[in-house]
PDB file of N, CA, C and O in Angstrom:
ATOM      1  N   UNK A   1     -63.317-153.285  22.696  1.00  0.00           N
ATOM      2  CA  UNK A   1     -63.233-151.994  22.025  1.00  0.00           C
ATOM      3  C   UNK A   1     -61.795-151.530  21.912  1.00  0.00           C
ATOM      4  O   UNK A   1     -61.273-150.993  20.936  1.00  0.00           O
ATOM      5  N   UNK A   2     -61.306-151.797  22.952  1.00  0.00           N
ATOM      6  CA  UNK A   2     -59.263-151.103  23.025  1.00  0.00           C
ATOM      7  C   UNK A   2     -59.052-151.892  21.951  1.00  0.00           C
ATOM      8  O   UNK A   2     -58.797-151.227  20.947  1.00  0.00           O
ATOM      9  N   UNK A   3     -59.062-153.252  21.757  1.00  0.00           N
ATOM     10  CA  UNK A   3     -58.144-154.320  20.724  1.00  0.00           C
ATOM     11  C   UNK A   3     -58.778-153.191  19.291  1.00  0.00           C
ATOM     12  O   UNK A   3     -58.026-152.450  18.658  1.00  0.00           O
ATOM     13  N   UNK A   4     -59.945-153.289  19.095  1.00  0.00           N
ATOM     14  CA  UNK A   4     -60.104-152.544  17.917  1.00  0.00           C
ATOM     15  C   UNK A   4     -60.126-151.579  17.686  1.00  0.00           C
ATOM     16  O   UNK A   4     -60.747-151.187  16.698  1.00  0.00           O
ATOM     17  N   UNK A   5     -59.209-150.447  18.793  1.00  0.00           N
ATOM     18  CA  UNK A   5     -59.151-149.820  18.150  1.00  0.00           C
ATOM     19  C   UNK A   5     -57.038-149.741  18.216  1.00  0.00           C
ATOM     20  O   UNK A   5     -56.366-148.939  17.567  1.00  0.00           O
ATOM     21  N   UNK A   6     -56.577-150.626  19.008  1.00  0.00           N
ATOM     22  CA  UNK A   6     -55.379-150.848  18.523  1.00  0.00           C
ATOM     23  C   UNK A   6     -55.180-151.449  17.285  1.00  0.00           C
ATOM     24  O   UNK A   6     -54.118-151.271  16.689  1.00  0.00           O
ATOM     25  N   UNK A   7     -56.233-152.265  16.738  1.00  0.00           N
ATOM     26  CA  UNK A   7     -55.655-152.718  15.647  1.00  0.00           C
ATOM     27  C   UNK A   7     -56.064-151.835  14.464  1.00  0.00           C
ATOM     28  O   UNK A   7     -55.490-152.139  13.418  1.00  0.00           O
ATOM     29  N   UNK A   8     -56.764-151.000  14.402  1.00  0.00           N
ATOM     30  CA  UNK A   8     -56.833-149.842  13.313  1.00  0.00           C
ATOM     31  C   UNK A   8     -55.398-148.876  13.597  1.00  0.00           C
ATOM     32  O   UNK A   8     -54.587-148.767  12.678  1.00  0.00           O
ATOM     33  N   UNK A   9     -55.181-148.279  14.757  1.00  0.00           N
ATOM     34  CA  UNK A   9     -54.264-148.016  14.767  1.00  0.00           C
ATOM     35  C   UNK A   9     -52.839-148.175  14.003  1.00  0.00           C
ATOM     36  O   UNK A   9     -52.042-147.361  13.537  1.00  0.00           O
ATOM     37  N   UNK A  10     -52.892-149.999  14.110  1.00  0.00           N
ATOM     38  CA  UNK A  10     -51.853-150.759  13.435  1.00  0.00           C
ATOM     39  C   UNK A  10     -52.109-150.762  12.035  1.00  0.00           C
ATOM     40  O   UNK A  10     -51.130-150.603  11.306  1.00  0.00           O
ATOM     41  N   UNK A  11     -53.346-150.925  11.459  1.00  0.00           N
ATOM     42  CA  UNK A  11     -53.361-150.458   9.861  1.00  0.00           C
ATOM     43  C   UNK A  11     -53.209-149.267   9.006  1.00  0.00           C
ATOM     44  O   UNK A  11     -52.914-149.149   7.817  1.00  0.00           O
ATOM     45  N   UNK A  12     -53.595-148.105  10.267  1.00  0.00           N
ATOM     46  CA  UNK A  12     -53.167-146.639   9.972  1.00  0.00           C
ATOM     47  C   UNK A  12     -51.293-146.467   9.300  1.00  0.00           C
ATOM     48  O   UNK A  12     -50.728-146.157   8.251  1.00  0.00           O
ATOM     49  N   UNK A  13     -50.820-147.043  11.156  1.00  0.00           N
ATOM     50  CA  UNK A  13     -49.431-147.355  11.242  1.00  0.00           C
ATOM     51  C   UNK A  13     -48.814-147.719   9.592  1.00  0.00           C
ATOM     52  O   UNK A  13     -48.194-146.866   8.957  1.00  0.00           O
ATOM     53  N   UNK A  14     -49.078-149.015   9.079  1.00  0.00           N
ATOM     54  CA  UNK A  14     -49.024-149.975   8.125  1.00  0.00           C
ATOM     55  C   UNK A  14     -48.843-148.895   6.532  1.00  0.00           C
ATOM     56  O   UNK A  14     -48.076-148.601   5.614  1.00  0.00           O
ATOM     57  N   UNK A  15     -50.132-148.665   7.088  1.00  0.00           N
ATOM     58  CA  UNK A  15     -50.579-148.284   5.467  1.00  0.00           C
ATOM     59  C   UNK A  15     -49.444-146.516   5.182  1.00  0.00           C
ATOM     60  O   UNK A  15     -49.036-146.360   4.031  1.00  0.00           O
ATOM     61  N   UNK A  16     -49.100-145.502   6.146  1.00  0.00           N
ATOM     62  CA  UNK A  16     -48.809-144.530   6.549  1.00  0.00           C
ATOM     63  C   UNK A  16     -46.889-144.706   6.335  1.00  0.00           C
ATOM     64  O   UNK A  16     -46.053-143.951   5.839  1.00  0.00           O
ATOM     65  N   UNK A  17     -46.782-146.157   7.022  1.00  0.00           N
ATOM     66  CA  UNK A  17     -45.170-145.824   7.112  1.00  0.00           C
ATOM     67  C   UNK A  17     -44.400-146.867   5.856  1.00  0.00           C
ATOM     68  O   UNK A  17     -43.200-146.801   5.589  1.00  0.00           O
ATOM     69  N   UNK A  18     -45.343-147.773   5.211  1.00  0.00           N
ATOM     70  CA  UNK A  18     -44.254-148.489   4.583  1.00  0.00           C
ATOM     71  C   UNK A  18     -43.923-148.157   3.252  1.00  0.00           C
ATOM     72  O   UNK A  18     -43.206-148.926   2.611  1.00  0.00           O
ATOM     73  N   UNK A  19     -44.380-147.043   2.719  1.00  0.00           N
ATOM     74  CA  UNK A  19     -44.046-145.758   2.018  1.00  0.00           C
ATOM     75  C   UNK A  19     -42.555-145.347   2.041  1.00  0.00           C
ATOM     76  O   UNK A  19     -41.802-145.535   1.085  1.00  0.00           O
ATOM     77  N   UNK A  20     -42.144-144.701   3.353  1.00  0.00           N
ATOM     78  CA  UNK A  20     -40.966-144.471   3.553  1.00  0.00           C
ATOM     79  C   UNK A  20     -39.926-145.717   4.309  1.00  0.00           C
ATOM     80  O   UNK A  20     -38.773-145.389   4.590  1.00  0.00           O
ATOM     81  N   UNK A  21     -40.340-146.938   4.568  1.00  0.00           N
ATOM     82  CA  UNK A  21     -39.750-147.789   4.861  1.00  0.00           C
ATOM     83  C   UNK A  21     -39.301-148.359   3.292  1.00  0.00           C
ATOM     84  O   UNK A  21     -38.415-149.169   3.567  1.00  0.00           O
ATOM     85  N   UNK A  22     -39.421-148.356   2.108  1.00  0.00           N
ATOM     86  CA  UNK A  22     -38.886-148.284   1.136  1.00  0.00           C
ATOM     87  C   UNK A  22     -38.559-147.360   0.382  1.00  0.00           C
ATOM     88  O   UNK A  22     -37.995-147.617  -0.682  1.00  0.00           O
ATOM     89  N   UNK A  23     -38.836-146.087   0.759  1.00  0.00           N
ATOM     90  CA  UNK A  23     -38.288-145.271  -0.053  1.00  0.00           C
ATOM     91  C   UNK A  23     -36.632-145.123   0.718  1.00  0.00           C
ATOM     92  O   UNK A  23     -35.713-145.496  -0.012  1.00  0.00           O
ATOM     93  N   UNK A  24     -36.321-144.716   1.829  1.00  0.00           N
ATOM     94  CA  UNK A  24     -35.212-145.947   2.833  1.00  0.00           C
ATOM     95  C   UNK A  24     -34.668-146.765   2.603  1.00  0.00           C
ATOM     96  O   UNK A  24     -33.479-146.791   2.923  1.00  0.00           O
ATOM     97  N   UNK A  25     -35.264-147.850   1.930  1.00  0.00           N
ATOM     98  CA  UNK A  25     -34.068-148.492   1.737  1.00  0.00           C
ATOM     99  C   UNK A  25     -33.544-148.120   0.010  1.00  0.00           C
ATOM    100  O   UNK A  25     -32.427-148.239  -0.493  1.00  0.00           O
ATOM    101  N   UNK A  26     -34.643-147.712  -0.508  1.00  0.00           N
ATOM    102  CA  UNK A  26     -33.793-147.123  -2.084  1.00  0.00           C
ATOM    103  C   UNK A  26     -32.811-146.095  -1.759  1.00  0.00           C
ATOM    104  O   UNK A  26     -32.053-145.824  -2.689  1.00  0.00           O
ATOM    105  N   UNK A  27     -32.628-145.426  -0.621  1.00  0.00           N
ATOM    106  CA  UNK A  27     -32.174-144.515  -0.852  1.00  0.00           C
ATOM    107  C   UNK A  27     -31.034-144.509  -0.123  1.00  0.00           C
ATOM    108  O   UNK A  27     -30.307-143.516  -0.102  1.00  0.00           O
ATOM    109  N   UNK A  28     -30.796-145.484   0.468  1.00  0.00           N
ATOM    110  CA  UNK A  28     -30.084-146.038   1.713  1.00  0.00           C
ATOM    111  C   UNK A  28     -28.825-145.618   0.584  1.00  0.00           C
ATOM    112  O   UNK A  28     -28.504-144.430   0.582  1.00  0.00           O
ATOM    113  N   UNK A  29     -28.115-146.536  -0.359  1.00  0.00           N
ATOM    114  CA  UNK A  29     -26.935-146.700  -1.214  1.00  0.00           C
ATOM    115  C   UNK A  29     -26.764-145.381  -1.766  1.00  0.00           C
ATOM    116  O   UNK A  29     -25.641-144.880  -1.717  1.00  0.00           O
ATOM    117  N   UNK A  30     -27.595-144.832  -2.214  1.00  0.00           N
ATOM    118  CA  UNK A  30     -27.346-143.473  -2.839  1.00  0.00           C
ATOM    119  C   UNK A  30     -26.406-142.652  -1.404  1.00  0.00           C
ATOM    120  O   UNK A  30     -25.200-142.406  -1.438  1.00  0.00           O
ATOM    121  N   UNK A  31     -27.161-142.408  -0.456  1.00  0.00           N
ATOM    122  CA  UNK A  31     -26.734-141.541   0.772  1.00  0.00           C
ATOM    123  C   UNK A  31     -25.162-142.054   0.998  1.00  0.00           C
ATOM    124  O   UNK A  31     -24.219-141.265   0.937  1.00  0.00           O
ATOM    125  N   UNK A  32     -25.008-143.413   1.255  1.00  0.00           N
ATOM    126  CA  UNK A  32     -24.128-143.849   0.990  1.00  0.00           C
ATOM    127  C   UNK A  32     -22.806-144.009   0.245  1.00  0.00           C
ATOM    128  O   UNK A  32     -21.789-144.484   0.752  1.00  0.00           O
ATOM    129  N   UNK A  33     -22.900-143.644  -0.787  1.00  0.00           N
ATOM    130  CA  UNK A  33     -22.331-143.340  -1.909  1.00  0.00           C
ATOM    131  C   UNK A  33     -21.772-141.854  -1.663  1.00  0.00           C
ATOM    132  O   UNK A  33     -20.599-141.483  -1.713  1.00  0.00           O
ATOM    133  N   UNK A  34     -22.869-141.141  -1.398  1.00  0.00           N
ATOM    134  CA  UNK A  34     -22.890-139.704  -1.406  1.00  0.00           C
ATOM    135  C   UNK A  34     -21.534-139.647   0.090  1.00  0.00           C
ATOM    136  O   UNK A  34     -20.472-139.029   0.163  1.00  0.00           O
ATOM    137  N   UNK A  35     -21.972-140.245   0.717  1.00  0.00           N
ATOM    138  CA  UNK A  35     -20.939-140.079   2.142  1.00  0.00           C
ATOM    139  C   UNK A  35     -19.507-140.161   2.005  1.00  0.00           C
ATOM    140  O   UNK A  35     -18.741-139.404   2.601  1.00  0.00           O
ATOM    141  N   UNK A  36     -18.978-141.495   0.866  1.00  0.00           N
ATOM    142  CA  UNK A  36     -17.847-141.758   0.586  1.00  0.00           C
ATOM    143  C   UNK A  36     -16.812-140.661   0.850  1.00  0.00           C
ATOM    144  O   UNK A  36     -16.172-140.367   1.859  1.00  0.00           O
ATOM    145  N   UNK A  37     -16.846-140.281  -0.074  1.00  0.00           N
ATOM    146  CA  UNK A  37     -15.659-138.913  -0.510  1.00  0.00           C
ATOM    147  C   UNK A  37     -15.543-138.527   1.218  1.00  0.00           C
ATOM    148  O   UNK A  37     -14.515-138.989   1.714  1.00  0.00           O
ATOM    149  N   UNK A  38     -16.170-137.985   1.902  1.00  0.00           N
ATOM    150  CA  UNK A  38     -15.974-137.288   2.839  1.00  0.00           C
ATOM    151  C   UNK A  38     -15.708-137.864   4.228  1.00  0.00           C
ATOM    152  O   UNK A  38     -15.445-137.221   5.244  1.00  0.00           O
ATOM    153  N   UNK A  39     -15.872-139.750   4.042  1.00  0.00           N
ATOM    154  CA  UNK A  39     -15.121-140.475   4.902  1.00  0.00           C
ATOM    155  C   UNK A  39     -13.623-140.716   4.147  1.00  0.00           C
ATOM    156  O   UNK A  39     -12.686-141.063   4.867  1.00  0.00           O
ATOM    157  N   UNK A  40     -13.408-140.540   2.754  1.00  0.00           N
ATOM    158  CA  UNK A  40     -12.219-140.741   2.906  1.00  0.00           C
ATOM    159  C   UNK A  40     -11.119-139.474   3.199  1.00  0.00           C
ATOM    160  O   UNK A  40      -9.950-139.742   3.476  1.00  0.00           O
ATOM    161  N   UNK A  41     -11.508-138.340   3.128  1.00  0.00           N
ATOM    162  CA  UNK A  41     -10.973-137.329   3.471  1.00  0.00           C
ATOM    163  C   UNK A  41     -11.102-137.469   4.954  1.00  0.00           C
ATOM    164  O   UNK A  41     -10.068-137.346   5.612  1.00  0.00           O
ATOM    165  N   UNK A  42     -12.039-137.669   5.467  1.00  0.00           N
ATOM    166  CA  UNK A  42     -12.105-137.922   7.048  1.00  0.00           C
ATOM    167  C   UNK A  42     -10.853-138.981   7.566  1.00  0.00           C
ATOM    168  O   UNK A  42     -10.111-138.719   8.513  1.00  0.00           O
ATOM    169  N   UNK A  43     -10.779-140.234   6.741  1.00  0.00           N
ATOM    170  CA  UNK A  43      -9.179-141.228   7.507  1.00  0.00           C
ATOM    171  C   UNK A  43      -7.950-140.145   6.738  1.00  0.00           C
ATOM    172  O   UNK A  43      -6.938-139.753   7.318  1.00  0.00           O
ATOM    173  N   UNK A  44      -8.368-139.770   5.195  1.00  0.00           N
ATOM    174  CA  UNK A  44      -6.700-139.055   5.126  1.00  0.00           C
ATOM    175  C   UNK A  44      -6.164-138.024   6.294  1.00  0.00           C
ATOM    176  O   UNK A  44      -5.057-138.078   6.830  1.00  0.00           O
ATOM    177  N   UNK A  45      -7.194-137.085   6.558  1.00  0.00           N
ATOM    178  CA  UNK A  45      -6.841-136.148   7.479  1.00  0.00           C
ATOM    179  C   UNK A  45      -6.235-136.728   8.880  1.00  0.00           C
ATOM    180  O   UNK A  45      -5.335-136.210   9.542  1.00  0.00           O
ATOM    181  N   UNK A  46      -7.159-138.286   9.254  1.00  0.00           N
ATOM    182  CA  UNK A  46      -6.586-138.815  10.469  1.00  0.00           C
ATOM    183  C   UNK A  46      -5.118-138.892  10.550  1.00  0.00           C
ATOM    184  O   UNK A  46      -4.260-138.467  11.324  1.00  0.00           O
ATOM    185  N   UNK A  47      -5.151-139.897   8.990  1.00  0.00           N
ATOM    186  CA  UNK A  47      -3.063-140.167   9.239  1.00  0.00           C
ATOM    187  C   UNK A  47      -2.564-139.194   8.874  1.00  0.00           C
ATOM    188  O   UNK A  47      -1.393-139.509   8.662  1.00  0.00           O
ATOM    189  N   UNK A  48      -2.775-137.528   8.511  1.00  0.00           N
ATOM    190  CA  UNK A  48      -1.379-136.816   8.073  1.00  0.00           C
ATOM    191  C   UNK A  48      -1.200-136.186   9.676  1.00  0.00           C
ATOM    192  O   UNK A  48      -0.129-136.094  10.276  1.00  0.00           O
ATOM    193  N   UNK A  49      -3.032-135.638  10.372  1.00  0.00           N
ATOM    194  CA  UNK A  49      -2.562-135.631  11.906  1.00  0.00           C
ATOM    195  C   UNK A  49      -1.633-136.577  12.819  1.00  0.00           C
ATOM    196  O   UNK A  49      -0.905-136.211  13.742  1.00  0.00           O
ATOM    197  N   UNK A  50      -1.807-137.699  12.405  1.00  0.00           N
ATOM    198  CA  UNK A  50      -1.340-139.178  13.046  1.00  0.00           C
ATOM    199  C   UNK A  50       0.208-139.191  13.176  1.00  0.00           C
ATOM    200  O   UNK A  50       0.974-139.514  14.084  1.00  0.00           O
ATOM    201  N   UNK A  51       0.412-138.599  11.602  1.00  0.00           N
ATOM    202  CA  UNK A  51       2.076-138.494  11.169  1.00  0.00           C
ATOM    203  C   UNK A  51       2.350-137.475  12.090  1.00  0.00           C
ATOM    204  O   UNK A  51       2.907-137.645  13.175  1.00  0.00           O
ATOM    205  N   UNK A  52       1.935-136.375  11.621  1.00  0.00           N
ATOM    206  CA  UNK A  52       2.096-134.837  12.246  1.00  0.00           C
ATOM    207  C   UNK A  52       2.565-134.884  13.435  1.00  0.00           C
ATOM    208  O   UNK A  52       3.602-134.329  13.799  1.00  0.00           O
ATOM    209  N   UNK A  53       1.732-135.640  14.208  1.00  0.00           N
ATOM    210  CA  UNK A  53       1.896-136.027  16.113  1.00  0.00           C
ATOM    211  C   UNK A  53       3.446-137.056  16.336  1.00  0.00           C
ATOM    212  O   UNK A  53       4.454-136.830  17.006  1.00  0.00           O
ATOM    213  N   UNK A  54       3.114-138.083  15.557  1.00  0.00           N
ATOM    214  CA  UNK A  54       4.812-138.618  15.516  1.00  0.00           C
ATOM    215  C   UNK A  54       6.076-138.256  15.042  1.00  0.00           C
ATOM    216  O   UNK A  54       7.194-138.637  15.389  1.00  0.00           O
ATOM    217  N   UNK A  55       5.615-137.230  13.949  1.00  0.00           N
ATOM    218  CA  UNK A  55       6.853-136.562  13.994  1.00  0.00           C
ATOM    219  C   UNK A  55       6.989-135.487  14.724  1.00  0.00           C
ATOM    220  O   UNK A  55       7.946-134.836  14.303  1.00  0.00           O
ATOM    221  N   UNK A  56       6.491-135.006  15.600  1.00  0.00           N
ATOM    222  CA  UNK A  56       6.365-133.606  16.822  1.00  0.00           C
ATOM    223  C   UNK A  56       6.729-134.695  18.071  1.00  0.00           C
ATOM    224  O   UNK A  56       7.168-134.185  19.102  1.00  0.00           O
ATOM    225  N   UNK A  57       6.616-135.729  18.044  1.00  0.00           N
ATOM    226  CA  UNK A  57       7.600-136.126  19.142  1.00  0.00           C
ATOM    227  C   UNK A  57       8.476-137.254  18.811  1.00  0.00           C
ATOM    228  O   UNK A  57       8.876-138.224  19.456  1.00  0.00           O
ATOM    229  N   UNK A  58       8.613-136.930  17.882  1.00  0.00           N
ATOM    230  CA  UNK A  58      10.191-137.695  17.312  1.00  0.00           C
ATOM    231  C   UNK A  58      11.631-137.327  18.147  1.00  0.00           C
ATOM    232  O   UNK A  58      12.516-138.116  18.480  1.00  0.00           O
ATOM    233  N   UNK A  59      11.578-136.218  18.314  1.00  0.00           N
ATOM    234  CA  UNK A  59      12.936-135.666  19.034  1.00  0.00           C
ATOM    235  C   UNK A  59      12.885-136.080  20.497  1.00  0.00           C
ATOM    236  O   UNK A  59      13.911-136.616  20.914  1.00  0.00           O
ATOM    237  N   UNK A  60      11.628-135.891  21.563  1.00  0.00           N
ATOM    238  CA  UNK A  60      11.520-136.525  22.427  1.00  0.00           C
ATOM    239  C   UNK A  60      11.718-138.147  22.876  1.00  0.00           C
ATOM    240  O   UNK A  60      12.252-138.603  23.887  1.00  0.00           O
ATOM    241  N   UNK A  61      10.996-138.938  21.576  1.00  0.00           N
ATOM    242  CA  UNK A  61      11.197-140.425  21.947  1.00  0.00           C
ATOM    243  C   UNK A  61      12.596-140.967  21.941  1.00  0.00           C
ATOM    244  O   UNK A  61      12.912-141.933  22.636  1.00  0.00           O
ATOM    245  N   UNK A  62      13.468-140.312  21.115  1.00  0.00           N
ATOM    246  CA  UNK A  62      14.868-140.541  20.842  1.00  0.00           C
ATOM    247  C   UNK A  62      15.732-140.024  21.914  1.00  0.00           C
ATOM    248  O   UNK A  62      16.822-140.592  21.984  1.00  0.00           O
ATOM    249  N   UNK A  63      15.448-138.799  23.029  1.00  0.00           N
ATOM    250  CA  UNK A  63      15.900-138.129  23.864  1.00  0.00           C
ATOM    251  C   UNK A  63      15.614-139.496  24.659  1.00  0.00           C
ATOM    252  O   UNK A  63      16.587-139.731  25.375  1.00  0.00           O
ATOM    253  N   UNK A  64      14.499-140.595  24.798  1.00  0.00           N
ATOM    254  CA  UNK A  64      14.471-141.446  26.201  1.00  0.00           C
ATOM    255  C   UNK A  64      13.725-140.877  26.687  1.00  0.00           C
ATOM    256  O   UNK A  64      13.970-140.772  27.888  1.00  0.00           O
ATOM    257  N   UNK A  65      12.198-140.039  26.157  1.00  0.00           N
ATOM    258  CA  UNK A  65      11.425-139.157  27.252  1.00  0.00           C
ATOM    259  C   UNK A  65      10.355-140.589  27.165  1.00  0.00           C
ATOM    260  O   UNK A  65      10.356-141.490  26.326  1.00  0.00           O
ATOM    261  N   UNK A  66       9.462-140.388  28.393  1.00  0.00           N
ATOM    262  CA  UNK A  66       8.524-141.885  29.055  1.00  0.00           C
ATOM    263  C   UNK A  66       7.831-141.814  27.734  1.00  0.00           C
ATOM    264  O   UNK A  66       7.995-140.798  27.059  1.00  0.00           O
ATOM    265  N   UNK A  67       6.979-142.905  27.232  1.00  0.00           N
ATOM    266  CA  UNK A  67       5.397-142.878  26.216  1.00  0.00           C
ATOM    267  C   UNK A  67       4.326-143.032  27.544  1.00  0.00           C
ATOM    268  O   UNK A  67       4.362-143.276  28.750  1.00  0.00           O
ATOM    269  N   UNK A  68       3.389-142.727  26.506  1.00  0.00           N
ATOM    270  CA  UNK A  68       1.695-142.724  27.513  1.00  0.00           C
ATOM    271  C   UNK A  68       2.015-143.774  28.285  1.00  0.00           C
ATOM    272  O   UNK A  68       2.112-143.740  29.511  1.00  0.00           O
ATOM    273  N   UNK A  69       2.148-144.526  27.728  1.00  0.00           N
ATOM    274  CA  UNK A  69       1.633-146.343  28.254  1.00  0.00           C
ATOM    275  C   UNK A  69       2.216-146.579  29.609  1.00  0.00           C
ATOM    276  O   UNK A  69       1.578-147.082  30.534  1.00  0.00           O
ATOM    277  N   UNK A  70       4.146-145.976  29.718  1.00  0.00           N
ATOM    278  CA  UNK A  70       4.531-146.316  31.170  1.00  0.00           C
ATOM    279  C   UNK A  70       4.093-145.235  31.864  1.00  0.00           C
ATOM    280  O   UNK A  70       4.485-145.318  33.028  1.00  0.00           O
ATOM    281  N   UNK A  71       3.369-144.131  31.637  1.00  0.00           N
ATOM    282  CA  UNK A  71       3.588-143.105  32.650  1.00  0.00           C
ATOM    283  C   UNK A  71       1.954-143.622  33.015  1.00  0.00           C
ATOM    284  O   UNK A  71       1.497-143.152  34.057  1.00  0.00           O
ATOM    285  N   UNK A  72       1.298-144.305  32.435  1.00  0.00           N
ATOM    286  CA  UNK A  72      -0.014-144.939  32.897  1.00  0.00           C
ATOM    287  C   UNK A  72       0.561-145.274  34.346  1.00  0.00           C
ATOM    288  O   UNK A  72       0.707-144.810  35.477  1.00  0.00           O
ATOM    289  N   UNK A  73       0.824-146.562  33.428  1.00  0.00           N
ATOM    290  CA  UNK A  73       1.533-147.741  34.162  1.00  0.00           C
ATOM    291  C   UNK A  73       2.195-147.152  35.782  1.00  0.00           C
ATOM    292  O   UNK A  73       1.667-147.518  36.832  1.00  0.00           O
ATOM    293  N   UNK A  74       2.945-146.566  35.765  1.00  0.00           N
ATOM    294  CA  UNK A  74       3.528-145.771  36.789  1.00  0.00           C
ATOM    295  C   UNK A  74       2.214-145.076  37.913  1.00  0.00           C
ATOM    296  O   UNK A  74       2.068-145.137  39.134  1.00  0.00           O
ATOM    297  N   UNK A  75       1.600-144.578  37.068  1.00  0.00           N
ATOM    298  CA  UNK A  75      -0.204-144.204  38.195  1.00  0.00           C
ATOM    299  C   UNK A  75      -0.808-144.739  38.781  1.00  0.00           C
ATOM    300  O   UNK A  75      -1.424-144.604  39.838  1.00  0.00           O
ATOM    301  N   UNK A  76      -0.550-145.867  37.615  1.00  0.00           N
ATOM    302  CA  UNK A  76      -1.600-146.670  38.617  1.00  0.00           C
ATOM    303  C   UNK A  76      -0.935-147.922  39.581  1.00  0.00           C
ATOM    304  O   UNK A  76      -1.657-148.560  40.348  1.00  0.00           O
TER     305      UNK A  76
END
């Protein structure tokens, strides 16, 4: 009796989800598409921060002040 009624279960499952298991993947590229623009504004913004930060310690690295890496290094 359990097997049958797991396996109705599984045709419920079946019949219920593979509807949106392709409407998913049609729609997958569209969303996709749609995302673009706002990952590439997402890396531009990275490098003008990126710049921003290297040139705010431009005057320091040239003074001879430590980088991250030795003052790690030095901790540990």
């Amino acid at each position: 009796m359990k097997t049958l009624l797991t396996l109705i279960a599984w045709c419920v499952l079946f019949v219920l989800c593979w509807p949106l298991a392709l409407l998913a993947l049609v729609l997958w590229p569209v969303v996709w598409l749609l995302s673009l623009p706002f990952r590439l504004v997402g890396i531009t913004l990275g490098a003008v921060f990126a710049f921003l930060r290297a040139l705010l310690f431009l005057p320091a690295r040239l003074l001879g002040g430590r980088s991250q890496g030795a003052a790690v290094a030095r901790v540990a």
